[in-house]
C-alpha positions in Angstrom: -6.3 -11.4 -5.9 -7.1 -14.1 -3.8 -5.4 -13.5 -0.8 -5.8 -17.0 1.0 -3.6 -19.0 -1.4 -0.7 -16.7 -0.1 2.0 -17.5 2.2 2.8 -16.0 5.6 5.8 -14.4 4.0 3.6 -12.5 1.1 0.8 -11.0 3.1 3.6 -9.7 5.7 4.8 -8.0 2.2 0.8 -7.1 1.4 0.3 -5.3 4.4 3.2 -3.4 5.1 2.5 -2.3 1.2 -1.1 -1.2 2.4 -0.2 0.2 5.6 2.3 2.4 3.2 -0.1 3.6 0.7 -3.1 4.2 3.9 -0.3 6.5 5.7 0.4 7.9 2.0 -3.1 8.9 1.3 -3.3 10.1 5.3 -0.5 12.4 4.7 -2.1 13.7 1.2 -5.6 14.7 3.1 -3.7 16.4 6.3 -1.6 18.3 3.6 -4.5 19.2 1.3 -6.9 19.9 4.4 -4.4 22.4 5.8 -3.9 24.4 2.4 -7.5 25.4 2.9 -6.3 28.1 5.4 -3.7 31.0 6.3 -2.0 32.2 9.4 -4.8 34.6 11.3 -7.8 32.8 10.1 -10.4 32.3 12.8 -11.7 28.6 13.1 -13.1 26.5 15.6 -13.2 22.6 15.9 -15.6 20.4 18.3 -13.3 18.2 21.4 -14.9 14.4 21.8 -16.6 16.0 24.6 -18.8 18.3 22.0 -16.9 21.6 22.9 -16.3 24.1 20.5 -13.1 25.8 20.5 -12.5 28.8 18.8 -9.3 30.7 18.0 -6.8 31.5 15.8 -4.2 29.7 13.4 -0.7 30.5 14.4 1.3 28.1 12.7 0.9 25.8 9.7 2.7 22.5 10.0 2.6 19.4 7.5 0.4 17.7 9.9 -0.9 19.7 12.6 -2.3 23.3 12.8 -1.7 25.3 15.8 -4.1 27.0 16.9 -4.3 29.9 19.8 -7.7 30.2 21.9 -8.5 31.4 25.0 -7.5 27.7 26.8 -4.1 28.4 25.0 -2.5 26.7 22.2 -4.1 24.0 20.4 -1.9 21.2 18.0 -5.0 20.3 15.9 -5.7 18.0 12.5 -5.9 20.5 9.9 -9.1 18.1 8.8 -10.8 18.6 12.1 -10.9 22.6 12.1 -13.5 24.6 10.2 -13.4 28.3 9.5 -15.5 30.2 12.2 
């Protein structure tokens, strides 16, 4: 496809189509990320400042897995936690 003989109009339509699939594909890695674990598994992930966190999985959500530590509840990626 060569994408600069299209009009304004069709790459609007291209990129809300990739933007679809990329939030598609997103959504498949969350939800196939999170099936790797089960309420009371112990797992850590690292914060942006290097800190590991440790705790336990609560609650399994389609995006997010909460997570209970000692700093209290945690709302974390399912792709981001790894089992301690």
């Amino acid at each position: 496809m060569n994408i600069n003989k299209l009009s304004i109009d069709e790459l609007y339509e291209l990129n809300r189509k990739v933007v679809q699939r990329i939030k598609v594909l997103n959504s498949r890695k969350q939800e196939d990320a999170a099936s790797q674990f089960g309420l009371k598994d112990r797992v850590f992930f690292v914060r942006k400042n290097g800190e590991r966190i440790e705790g336990e999985i609560v609650k399994i959500n389609r995006k997010t897995v909460k997570v209970q530590t000692n700093f209290g509840l945690w709302s974390v990626s399912p792709t981001l936690l790894q089992r301690s």
